[in-house]
C-alpha positions as protocol buffer text, in pm:
chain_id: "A"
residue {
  index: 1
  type: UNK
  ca { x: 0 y: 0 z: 0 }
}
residue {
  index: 2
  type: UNK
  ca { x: 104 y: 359 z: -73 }
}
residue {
  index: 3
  type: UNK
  ca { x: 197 y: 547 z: 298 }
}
residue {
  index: 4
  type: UNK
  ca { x: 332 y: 890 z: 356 }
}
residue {
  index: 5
  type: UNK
  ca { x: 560 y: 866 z: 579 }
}
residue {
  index: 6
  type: UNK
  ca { x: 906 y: 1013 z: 664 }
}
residue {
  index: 7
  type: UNK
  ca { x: 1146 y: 735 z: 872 }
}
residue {
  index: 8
  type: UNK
  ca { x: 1140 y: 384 z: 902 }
}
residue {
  index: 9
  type: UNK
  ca { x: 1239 y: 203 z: 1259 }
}
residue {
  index: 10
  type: UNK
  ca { x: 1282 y: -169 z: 1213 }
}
residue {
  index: 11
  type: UNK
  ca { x: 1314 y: -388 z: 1546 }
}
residue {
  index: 12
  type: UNK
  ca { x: 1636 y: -491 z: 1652 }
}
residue {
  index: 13
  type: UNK
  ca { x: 1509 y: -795 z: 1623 }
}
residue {
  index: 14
  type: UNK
  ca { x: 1363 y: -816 z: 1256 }
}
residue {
  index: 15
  type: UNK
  ca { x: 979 y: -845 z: 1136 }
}
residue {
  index: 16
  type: UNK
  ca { x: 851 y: -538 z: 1295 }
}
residue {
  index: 17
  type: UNK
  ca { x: 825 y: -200 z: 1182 }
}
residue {
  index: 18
  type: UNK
  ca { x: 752 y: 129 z: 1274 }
}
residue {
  index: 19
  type: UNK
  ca { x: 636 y: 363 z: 980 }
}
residue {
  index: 20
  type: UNK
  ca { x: 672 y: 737 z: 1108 }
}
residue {
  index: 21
  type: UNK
  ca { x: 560 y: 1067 z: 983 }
}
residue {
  index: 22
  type: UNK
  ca { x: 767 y: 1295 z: 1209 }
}
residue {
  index: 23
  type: UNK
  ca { x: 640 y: 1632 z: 1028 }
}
residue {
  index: 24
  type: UNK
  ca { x: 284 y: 1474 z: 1131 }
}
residue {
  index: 25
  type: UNK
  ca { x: 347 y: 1291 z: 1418 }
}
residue {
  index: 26
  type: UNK
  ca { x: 161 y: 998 z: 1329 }
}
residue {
  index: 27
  type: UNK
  ca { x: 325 y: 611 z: 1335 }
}
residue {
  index: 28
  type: UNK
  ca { x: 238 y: 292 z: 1221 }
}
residue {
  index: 29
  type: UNK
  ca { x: 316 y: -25 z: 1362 }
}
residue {
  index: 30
  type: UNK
  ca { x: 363 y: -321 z: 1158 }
}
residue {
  index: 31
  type: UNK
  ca { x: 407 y: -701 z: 1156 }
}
residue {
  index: 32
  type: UNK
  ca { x: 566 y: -786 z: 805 }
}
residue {
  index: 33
  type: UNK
  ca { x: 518 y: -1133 z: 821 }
}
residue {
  index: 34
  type: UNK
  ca { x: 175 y: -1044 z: 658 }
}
residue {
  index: 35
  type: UNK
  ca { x: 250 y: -657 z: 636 }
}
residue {
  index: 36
  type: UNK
  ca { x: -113 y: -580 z: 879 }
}
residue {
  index: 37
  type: UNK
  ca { x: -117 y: -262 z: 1036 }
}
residue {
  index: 38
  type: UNK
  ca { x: -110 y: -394 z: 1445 }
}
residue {
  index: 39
  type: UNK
  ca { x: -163 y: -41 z: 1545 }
}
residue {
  index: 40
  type: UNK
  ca { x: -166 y: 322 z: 1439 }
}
residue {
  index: 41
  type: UNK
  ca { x: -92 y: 606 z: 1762 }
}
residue {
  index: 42
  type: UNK
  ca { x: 25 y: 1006 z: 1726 }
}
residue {
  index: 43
  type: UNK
  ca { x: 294 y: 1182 z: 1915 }
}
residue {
  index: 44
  type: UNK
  ca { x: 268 y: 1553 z: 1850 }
}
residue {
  index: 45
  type: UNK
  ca { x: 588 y: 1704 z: 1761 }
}
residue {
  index: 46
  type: UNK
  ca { x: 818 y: 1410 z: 1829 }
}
residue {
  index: 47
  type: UNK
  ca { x: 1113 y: 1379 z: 1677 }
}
residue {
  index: 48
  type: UNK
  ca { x: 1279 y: 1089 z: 1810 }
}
residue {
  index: 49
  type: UNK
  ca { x: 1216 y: 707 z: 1767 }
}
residue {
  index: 50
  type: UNK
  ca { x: 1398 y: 442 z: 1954 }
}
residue {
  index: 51
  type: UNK
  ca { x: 1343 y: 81 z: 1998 }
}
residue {
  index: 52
  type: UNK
  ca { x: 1452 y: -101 z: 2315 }
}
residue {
  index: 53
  type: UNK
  ca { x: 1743 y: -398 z: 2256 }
}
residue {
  index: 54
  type: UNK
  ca { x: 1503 y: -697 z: 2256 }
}
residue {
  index: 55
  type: UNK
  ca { x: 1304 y: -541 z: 2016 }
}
residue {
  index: 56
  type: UNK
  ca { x: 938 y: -532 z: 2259 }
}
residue {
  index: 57
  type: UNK
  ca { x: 961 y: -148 z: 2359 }
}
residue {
  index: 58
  type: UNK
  ca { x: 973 y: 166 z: 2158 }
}
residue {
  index: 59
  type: UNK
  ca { x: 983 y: 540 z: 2242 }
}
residue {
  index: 60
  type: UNK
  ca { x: 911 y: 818 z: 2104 }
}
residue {
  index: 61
  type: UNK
  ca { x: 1046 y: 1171 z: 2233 }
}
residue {
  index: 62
  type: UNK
  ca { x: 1005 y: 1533 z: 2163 }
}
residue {
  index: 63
  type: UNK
  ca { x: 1360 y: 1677 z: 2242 }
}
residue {
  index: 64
  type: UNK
  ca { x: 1438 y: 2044 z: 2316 }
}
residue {
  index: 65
  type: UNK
  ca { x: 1516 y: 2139 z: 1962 }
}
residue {
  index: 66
  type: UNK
  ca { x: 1072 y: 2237 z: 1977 }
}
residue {
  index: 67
  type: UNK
  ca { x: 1015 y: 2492 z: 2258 }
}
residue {
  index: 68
  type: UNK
  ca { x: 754 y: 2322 z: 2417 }
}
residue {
  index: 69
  type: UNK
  ca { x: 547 y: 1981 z: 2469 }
}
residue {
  index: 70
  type: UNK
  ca { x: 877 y: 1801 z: 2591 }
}
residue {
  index: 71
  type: UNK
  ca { x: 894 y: 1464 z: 2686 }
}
residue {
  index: 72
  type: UNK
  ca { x: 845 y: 1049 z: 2575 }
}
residue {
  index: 73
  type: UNK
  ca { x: 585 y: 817 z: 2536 }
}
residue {
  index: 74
  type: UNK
  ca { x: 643 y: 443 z: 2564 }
}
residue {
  index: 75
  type: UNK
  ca { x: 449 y: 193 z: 2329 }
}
residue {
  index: 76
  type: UNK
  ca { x: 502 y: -188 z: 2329 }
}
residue {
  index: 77
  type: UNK
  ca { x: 596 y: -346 z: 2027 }
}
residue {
  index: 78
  type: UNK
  ca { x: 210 y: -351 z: 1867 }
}
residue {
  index: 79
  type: UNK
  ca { x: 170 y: 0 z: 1974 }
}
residue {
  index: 80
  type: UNK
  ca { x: 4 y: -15 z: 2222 }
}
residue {
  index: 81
  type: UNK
  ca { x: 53 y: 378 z: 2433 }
}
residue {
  index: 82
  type: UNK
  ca { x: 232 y: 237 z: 2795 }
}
residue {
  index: 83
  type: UNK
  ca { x: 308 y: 535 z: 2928 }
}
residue {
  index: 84
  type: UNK
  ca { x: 320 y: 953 z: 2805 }
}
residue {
  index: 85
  type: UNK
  ca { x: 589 y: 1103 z: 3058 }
}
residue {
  index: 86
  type: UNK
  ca { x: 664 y: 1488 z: 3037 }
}
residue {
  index: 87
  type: UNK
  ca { x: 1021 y: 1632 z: 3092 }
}
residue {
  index: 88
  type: UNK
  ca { x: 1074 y: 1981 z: 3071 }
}
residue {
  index: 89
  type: UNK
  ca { x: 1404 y: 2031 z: 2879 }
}
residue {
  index: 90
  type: UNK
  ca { x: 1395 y: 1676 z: 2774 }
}
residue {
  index: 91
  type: UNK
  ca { x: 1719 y: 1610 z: 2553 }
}
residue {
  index: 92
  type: UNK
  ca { x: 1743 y: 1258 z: 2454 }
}
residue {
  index: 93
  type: UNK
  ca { x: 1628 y: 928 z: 2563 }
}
residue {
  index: 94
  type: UNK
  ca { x: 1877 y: 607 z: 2493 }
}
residue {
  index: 95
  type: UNK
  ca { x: 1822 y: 271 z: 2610 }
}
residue {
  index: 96
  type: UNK
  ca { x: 2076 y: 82 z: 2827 }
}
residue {
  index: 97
  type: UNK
  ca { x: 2273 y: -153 z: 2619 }
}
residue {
  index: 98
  type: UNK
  ca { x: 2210 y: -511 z: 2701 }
}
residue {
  index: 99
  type: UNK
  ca { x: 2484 y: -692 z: 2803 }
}
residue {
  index: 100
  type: UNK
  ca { x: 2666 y: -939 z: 2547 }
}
residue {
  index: 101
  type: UNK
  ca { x: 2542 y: -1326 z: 2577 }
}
residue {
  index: 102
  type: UNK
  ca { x: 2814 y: -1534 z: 2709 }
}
residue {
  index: 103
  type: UNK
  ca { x: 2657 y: -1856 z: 2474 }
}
residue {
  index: 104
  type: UNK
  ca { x: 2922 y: -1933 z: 2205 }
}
residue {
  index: 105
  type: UNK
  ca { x: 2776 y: -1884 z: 1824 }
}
residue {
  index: 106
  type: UNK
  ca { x: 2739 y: -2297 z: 1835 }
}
residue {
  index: 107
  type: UNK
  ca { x: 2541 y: -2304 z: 2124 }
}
residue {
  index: 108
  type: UNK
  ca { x: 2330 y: -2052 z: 2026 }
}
residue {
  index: 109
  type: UNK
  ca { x: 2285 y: -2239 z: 1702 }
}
residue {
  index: 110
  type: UNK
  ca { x: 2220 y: -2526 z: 1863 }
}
residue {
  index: 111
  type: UNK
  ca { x: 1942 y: -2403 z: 2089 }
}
residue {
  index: 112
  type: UNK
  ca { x: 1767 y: -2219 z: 1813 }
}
residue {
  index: 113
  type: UNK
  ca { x: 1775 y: -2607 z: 1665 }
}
residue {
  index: 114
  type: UNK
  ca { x: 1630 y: -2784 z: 1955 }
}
residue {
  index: 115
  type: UNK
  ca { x: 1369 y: -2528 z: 2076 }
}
residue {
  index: 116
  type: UNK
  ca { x: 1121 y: -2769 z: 2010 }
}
residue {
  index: 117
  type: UNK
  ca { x: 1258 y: -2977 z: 2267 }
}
residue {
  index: 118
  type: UNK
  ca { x: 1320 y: -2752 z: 2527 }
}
residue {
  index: 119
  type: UNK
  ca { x: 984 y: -2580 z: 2493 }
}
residue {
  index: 120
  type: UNK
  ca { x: 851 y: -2936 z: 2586 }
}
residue {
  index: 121
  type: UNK
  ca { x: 1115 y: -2952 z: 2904 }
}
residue {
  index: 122
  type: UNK
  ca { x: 1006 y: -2547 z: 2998 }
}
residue {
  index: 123
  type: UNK
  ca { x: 646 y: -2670 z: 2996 }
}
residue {
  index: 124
  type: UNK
  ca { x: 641 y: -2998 z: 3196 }
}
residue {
  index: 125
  type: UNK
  ca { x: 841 y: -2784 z: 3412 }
}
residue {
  index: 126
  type: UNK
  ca { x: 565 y: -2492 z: 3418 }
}
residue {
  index: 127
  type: UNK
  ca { x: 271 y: -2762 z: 3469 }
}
residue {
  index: 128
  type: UNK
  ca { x: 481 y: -2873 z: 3864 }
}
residue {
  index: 129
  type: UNK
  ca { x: 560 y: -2577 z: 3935 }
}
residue {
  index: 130
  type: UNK
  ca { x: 165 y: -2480 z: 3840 }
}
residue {
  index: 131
  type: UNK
  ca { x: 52 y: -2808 z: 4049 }
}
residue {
  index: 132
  type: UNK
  ca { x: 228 y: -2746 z: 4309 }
}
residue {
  index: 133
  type: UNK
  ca { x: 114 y: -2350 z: 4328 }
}
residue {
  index: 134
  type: UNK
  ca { x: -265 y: -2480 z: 4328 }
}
residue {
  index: 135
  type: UNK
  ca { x: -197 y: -2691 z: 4557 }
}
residue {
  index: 136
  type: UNK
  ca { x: -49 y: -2486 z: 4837 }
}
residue {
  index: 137
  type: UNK
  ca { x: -339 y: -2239 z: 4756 }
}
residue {
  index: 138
  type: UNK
  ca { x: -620 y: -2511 z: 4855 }
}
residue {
  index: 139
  type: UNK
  ca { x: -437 y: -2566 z: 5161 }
}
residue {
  index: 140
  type: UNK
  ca { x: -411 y: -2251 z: 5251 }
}
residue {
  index: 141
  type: UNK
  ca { x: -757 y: -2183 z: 5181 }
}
residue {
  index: 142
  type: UNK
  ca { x: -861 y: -2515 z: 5362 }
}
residue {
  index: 143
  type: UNK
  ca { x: -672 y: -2405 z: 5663 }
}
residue {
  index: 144
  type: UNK
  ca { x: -829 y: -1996 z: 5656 }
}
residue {
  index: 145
  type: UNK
  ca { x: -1170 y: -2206 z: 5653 }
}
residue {
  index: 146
  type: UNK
  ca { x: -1120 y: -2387 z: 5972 }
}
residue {
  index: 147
  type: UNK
  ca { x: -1007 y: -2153 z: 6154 }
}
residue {
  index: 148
  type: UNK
  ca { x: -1318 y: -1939 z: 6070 }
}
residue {
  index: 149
  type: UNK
  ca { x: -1509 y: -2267 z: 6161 }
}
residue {
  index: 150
  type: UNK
  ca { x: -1354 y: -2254 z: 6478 }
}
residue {
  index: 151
  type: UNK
  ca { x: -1381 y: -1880 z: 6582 }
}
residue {
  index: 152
  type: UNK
  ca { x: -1762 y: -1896 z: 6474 }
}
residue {
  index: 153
  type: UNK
  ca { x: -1832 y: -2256 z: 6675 }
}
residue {
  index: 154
  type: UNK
  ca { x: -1642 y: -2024 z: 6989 }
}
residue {
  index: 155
  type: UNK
  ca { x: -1848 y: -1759 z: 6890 }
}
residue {
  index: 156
  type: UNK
  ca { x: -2178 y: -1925 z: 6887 }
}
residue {
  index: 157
  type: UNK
  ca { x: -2082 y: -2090 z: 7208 }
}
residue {
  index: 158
  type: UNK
  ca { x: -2056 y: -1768 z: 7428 }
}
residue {
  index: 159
  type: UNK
  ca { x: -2355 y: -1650 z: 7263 }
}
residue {
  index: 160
  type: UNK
  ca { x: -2545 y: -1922 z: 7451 }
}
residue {
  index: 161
  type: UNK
  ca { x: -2397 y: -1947 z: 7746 }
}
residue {
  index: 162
  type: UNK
  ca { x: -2494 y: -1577 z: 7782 }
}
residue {
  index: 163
  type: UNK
  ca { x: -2872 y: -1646 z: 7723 }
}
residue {
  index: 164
  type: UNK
  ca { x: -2939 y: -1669 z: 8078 }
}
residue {
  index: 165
  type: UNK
  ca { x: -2816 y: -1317 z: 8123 }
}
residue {
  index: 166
  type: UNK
  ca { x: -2975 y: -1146 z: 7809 }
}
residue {
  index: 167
  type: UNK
  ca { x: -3316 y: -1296 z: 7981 }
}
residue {
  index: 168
  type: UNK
  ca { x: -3239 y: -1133 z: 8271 }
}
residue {
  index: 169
  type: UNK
  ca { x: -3178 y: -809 z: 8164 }
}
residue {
  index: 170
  type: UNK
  ca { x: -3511 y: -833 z: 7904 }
}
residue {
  index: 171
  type: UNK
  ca { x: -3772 y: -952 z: 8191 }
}
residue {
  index: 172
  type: UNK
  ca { x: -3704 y: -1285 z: 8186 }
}
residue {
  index: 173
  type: UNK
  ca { x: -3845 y: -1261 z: 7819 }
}
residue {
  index: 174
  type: UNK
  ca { x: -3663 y: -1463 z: 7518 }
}
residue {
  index: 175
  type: UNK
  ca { x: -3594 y: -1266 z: 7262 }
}
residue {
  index: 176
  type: UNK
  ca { x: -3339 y: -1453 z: 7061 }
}
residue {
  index: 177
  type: UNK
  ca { x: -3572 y: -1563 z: 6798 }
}
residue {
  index: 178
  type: UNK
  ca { x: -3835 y: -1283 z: 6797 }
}
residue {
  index: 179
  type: UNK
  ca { x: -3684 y: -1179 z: 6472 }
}
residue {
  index: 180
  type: UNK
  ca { x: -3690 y: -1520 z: 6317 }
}
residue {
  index: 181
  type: UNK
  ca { x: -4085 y: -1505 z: 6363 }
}
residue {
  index: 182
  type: UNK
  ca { x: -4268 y: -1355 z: 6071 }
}
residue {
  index: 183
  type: UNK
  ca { x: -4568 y: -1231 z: 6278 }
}
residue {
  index: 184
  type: UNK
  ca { x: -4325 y: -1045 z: 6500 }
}
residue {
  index: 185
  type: UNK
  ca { x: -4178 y: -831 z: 6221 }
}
residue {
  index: 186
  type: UNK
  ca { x: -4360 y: -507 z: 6068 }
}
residue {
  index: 187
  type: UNK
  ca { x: -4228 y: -415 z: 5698 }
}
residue {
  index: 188
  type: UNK
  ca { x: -4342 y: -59 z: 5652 }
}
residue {
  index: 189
  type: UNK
  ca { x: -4278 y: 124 z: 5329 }
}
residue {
  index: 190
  type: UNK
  ca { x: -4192 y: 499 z: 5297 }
}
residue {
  index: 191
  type: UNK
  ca { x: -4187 y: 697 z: 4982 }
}
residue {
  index: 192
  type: UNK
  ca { x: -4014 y: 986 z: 4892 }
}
residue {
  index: 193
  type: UNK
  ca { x: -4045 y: 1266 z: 4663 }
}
residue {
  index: 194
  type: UNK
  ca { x: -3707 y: 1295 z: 4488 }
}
residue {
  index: 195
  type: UNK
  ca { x: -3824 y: 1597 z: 4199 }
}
residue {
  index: 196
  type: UNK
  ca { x: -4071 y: 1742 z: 4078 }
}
residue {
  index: 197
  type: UNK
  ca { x: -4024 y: 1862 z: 3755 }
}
residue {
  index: 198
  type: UNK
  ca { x: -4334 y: 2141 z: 3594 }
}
residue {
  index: 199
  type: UNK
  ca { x: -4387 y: 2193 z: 3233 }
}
residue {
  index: 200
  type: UNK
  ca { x: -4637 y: 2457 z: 3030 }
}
residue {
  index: 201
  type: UNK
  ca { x: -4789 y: 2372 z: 2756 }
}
residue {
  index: 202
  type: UNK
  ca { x: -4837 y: 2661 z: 2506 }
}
């Protein structure tokens, strides 16, 4: 498709794109496996585009060479807006470098070969550690759940032994289940004017 647009940004880490009209501020963000548009976002006066290392992060920034409206905004990798952050004098925004890997070029090789296999290991891995997770949660909840059991069964215990001296300060009447009786309960309803709204009619 035809797009107007000043700069391109590709990830560090290949496939996506960012397709930027800095005199507009409007970008594009793109998967180019199947060139869709993931997400479209503006960032008034920027002037700066920067993608993160690993290629999941971008920023955008308006530096101090426009006299006002300084600052970044932060977008993942779809653009989606994470954060808008305002700097007054705002200069430049770089991203720490990430460290080199210590893997030799064969190893990494190799692991790129057998990710099938490891993704299996990662997941039997993630399904015990899941497992176990659950089930210290059910304990936990099983054990919250007795000892609400056994505050209410203390509770409820008290509450009885004190009958004799609720009847004694009530005239030797019983009113402990007064309100469980229907015919001892009056439901009165109230109603109340909220507005009252006027209108002529010509």
């Amino acid at each position: 498709e035809k797009k107007v647009c000043s700069h391109l940004f590709w990830s560090p880490r290949g496939q996506f794109i960012v397709l930027a009209n800095l005199q507009m501020g409007s970008f594009e963000f793109v998967d180019t496996n199947d060139f869709t548009i993931m997400k479209s976002g503006d960032h008034y006066r920027a002037s700066e585009v920067e993608w993160d290392p690993t290629g999941r992060y971008v920023v955008t920034g308006t530096s101090g060479k426009v006299k006002e409206d300084h600052g970044y905004h932060l977008w993942s990798f779809q653009g989606r807006i994470l954060k808008r952050v305002n700097l007054k004098n705002f200069m430049l925004f770089l991203w720490r470098p990430r460290p080199p890997t210590l893997l030799a070029d064969e190893k990494q090789k190799e692991i790129r070969k057998n990710l099938k296999k490891y993704y299996a290991q990662f997941e039997s891995k993630d399904r015990v550690r899941m497992t176990r997770a659950s089930k210290e949660l059910l304990e936990k909840r099983a054990k919250l759940r007795e000892q609400f059991v056994e505050y209410r069964a203390k509770r409820v215990n008290d509450w009885e032994e004190q009958k004799y001296r609720r009847m004694q300060l009530r005239n030797n009447m019983d009113t402990d289940t007064l309100e469980a009786d229907p015919d001892n309960v009056e439901e009165e309803i109230v109603e109340i004017l909220v507005r009252e709204d006027t209108t002529l009619l010509e």
